[in-house]
C-alpha positions in Angstrom: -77.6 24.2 -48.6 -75.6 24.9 -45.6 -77.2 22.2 -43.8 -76.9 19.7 -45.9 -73.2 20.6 -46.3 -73.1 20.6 -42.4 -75.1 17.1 -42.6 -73.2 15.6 -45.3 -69.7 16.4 -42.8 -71.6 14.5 -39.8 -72.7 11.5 -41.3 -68.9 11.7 -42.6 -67.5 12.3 -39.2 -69.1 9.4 -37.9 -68.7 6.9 -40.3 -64.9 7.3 -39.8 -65.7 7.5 -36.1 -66.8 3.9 -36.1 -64.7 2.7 -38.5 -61.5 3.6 -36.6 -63.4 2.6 -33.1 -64.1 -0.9 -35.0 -60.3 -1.1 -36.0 -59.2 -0.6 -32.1 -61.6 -3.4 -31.1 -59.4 -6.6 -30.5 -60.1 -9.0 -32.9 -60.5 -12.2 -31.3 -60.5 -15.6 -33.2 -63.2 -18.1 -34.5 -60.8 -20.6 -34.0 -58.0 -21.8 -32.0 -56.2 -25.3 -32.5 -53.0 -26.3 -30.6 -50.5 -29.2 -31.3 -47.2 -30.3 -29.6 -44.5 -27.6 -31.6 -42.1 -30.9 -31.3 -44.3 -32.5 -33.9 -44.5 -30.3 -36.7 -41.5 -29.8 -39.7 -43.4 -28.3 -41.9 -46.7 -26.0 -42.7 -48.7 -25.7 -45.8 -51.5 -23.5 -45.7 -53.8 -21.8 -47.8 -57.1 -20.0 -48.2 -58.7 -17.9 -50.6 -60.1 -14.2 -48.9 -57.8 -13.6 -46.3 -53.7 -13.4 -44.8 -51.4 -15.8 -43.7 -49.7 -14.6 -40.7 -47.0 -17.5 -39.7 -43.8 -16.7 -36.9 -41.4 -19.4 -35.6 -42.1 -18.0 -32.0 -43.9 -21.1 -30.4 -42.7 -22.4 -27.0 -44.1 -26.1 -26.2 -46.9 -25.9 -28.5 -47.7 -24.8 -32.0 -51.0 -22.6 -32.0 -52.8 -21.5 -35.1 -55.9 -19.1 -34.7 -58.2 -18.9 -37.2 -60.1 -15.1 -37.9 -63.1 -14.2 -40.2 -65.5 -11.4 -41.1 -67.6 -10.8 -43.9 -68.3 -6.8 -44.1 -70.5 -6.8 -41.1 -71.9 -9.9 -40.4 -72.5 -10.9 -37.0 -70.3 -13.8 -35.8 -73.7 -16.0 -35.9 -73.9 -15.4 -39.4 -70.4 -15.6 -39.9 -70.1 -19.1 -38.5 -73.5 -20.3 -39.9 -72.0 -19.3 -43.4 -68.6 -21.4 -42.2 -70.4 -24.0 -41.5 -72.5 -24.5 -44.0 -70.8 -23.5 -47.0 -66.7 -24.5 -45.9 -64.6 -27.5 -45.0 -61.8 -26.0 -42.9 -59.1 -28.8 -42.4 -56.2 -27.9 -39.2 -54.6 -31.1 -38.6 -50.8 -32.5 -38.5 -50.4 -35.1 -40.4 -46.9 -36.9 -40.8 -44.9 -34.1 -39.2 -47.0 -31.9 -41.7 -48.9 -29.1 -40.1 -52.0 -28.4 -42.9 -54.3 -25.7 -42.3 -56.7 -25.0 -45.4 -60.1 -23.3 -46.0 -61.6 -24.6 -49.4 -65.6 -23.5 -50.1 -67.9 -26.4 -50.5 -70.9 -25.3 -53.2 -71.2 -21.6 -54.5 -73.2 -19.2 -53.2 -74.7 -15.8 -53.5 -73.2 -14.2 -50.7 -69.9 -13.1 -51.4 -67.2 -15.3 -49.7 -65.3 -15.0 -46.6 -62.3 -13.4 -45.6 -60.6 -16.8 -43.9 -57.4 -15.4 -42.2 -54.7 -17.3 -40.4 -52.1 -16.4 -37.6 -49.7 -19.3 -36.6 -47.2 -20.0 -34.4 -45.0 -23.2 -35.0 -40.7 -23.6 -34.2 -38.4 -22.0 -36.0 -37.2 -24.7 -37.6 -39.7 -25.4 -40.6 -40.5 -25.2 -43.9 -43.7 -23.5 -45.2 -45.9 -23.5 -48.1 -48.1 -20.7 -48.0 -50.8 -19.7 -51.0 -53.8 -16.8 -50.6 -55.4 -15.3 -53.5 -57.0 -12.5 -51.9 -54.6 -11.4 -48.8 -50.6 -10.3 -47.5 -48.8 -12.9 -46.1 -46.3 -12.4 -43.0 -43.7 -14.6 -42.2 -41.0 -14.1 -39.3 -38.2 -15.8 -37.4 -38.3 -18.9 -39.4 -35.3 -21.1 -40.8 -35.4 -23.4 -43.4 -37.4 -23.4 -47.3 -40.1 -21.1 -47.4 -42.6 -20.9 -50.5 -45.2 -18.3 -50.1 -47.7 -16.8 -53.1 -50.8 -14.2 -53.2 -52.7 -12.5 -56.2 -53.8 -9.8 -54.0 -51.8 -8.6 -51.2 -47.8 -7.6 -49.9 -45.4 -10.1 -48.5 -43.3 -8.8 -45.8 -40.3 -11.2 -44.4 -38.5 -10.2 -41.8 -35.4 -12.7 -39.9 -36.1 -15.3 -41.8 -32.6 -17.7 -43.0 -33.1 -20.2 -45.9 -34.5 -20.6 -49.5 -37.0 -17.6 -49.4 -39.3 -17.7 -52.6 -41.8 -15.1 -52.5 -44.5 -14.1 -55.4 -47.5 -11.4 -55.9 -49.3 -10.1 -58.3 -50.8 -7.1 -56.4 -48.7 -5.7 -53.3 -45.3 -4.3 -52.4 -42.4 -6.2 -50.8 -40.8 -5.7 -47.5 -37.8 -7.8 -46.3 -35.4 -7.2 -43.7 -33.1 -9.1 -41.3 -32.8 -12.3 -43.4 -30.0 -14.0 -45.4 -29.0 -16.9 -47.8 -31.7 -17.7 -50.9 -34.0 -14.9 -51.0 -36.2 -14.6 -54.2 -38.9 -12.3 -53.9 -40.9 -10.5 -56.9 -44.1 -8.3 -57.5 -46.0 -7.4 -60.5 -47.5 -4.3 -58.8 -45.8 -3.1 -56.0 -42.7 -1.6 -54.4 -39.8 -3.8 -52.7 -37.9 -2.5 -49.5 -34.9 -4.3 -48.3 -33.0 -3.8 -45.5 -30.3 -5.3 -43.4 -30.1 -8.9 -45.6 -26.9 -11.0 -47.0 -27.2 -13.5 -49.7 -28.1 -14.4 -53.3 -30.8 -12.5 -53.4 -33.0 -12.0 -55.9 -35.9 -8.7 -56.4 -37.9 -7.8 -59.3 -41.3 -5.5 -59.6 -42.8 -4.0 -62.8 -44.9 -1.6 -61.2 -43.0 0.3 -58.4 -39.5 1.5 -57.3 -36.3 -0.4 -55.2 -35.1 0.8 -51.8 -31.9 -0.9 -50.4 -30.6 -0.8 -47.5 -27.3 -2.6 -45.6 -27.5 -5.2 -47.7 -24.6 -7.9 -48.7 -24.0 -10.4 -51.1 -24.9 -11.1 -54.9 -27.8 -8.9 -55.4 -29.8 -8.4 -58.7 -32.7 -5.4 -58.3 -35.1 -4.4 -61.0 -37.8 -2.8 -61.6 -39.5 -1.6 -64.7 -41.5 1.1 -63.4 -39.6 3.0 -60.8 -36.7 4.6 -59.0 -33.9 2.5 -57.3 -32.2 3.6 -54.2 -29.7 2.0 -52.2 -27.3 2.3 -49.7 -24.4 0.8 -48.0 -24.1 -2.2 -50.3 -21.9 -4.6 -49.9 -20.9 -7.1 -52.8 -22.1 -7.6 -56.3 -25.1 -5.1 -57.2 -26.7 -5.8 -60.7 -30.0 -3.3 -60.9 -31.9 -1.6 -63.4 -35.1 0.2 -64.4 -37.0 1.8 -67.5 -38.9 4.1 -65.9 -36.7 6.2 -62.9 -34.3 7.1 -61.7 -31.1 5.7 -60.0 -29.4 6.3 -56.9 -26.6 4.6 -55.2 -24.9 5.6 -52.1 -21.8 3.6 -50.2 -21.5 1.0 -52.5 -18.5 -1.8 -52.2 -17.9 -4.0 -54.7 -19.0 -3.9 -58.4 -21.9 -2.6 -60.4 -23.7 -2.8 -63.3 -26.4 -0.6 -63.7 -28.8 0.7 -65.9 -31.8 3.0 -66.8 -33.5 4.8 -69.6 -35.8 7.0 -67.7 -34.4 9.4 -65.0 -31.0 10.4 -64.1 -28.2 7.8 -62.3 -25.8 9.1 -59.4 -23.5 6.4 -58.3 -20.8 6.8 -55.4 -18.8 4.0 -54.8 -16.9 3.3 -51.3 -14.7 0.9 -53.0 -14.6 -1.1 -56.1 -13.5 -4.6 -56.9 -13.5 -5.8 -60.2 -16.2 -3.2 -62.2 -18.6 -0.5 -62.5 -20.6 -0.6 -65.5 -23.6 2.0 -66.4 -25.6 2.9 -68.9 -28.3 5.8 -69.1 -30.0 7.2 -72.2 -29.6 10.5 -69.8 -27.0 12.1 -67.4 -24.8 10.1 -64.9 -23.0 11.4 -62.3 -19.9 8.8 -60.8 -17.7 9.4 -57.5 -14.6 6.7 -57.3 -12.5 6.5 -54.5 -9.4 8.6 -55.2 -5.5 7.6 -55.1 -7.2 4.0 -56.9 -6.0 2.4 -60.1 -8.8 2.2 -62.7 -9.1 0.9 -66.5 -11.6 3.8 -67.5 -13.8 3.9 -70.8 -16.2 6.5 -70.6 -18.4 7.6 -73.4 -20.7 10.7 -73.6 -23.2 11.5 -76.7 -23.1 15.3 -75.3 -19.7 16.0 -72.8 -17.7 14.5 -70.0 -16.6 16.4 -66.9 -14.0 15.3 -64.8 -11.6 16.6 -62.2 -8.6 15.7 -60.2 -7.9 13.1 -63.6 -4.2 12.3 -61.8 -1.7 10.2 -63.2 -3.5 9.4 -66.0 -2.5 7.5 -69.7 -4.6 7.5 -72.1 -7.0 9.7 -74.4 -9.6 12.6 -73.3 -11.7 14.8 -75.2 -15.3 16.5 -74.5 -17.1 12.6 -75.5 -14.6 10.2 -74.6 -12.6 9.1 -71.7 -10.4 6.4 -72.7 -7.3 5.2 -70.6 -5.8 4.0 -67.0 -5.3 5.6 -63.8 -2.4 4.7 -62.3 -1.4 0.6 -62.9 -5.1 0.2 -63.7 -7.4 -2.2 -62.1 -11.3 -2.4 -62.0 -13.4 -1.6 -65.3 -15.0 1.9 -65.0 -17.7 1.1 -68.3 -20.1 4.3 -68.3 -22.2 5.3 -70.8 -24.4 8.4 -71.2 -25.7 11.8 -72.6 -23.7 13.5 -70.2 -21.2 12.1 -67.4 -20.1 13.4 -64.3 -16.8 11.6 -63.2 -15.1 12.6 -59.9 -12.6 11.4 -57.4 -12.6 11.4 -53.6 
C-alpha cells in the first residue's frame, strides 16, 4: 500500500514537473505576417479555440503572429491539421487589417486552439470575436468591439468607445477613459484608475473599484461591491453581497438585499440614496448642510446630529442640517449615521 501511495505521489510529481517545464518553454509562432502599420485603420479578427491578444505598440510595421497547439500534437501534426482542415485569411484589405481562422469540413479530431497576438498603431478601431478564449487589448484609441463565450477580457489604456462582452470570464480594466461598456455573465470585474461613462455589469461575481471618475453604473447580481476613491456619479447594486464604499465624491445610489452596506462619503454633491433589506452604516462629511430622510424597520443611531430641524425617533430621521443641501435617502433594518 505504501508503495503505491509513494508511486501514485511520483507519477504526480512529475506530471506537474513537465507541465510547468512546458509552460516555461517559449512559445514560438506558426505564423508571422507583417504589413506597413501606416496602412492599417482598422482590425477585425476572429477565431473559434483560442485568444486575441491585440496592442497599439507597432513602430513601422504592423506584425501579427499567429500560435496553435492541440493538447500535444507535434507541430507536424499541428500544421498538417491547419492545412488540411482551415482556411486562415491575414490580409489588409481597404485600410482593413482581417485576420480570421474559419474550419473548412468537420472532423473527428477535436479542433484547434488558433490564437492571435498583434501589433498595429494606436490609432484603430477593432472588432474582435472568439468563442473559446480571453481577449487582451492595450494602448489603443479609437472604437473597440470585442466578444468571447469562453474566456476574460482585460483592457488596459485604452481611450474611446470600449464595448466589451463574455459569457464565461472576469473583467479587468484599468488606465482607460471615455465610453467604456464592459459586462460578464460569469465572472468578476476589476476597475482601476479609469474616467468616463462607464458602464459594468456581471451576474455571477463581485465589483472592485478603484480611482475611478465619471458617471459610473456597477452591478452585479451575485457578489460583493467594493470601491474606493470615486470620483463623480456612482449608481451600483447587487442581490447577493455585500457593499462597501470608501472615499467617495459625488452622489450615490446604492442598493443590496444580501449582505451589509458601509458607505463613507468624502463629499457629496447633490444625493446619497441606499437601500438594504439589512444594516447600513453612513459617514457624511461633518459641518455640511444635508436634507436627511432616514428610515429604519428596527433603530437608527446617530451622533454629533448638530444644528438640526426636524423629527427623530428610534425609526425615523426626518429633517435638515444646517440650510440643507444634498438628499441623504437611506433605507434599512438598522442604520448607522455618523459625521466626520
Amino acid at each position: 500500500m505504501k508503495k503505491l501511495i509513494v508511486l501514485i505521489i511520483s507519477v504526480f510529481f512529475n506530471a506537474n514537473l513537465y507541465l510547468a517545464q512546458a509552460e516555461e518553454q517559449p512559445r514560438e509562432p506558426l505564423i508571422t505576417r507583417n504589413f506597413p502599420a501606416s496602412s492599417i485603420n482598422s482590425v477585425e479578427a476572429s477565431t473559434s479555440g483560442g485568444s486575441i491578444s491585440i496592442s497599439g505598440d507597432a513602430g513601422s510595421e504592423a506584425v501579427v503572429e499567429v500560435y496553435v497547439s492541440h493538447n500535444r500534437w507535434s507541430n507536424e501534426q499541428i500544421r498538417q491539421s491547419l492545412e488540411e482542415d482551415y482556411t486562415i485569411d491575414i490580409e489588409v484589405r481597404n485600410g482593413k487589417l482581417h485576420v480570421t481562422a474559419k474550419r473548412n469540413r468537420a472532423s473527428n479530431n477535436q479542433g484547434l486552439s488558433i490564437s492571435y497576438k498583434i501589433r498595429v498603431p494606436q490609432q484603430v478601431n477593432t472588432n474582435l470575436q472568439t468563442s473559446g478564449g480571453s481577449i487582451n487589448i492595450s494602448n489603443l484609441t479609437g472604437s473597440q468591439d470585442f466578444r468571447t463565450s469562453g474566456g476574460s477580457l482585460t483592457v488596459d489604456r485604452v481611450t474611446g468607445k470600449i464595448t466589451g462582452r463574455t459569457s464565461g470570464g472576469s473583467i479587468n480594466v484599468s488606465n482607460s477613459s471615455d465610453a467604456i461598456d464592459l459586462r460578464t455573465s460569469g465572472g468578476s470585474i476589476n476597475a482601476r484608475n479609469c474616467s468616463g461613462d462607464i458602464t459594468l455589469q456581471t451576474s455571477g461575481g463581485g465589483v472592485n473599484l478603484t480611482n475611478v471618475n465619471g458617471n459610473i453604473s456597477a452591478t452585479t447580481s451575485g457578489g460583493s461591491i467594493t470601491a474606493n476613491n470615486v470620483i463623480g456619479e456612482l449608481k451600483t447594486g447587487t442581490s447577493g453581497g455585500s457593499v462597501n464604499l470608501n472615499g467617495i465624491s459625488g452622489s450615490v445610489d446604492a442598493k443590496t438585499s444580501g449582505g451589509r452596506m458601509s458607505v463613507t462619503m468624502e463629499a457629496v454633491n447633490n444625493f446619497v440614496k441606499l437601500s438594504n433589506s439589512g444594516n447600513i452604516t453612513l459617514t457624511l462629511p461633518a459641518e455640511k448642510g444635508y436634507n436627511l430622510n432616514v428610515r429604519a424597520n428596527s433603530n437608527i443611531q446617530t451622533s454629533e446630529l448638530n444644528n438640526f430641524r426636524g423629527n427623530v425617533n428610534s425609526r425615523r430621521l426626518e429633517g435638515t442640517v444646517a440650510n440643507g443641501g444634498p438628499e441623504i435617502d437611506v433605507t434599512a433594518t438598522r442604520v448607522n449615521l455618523s459625521f466626520k
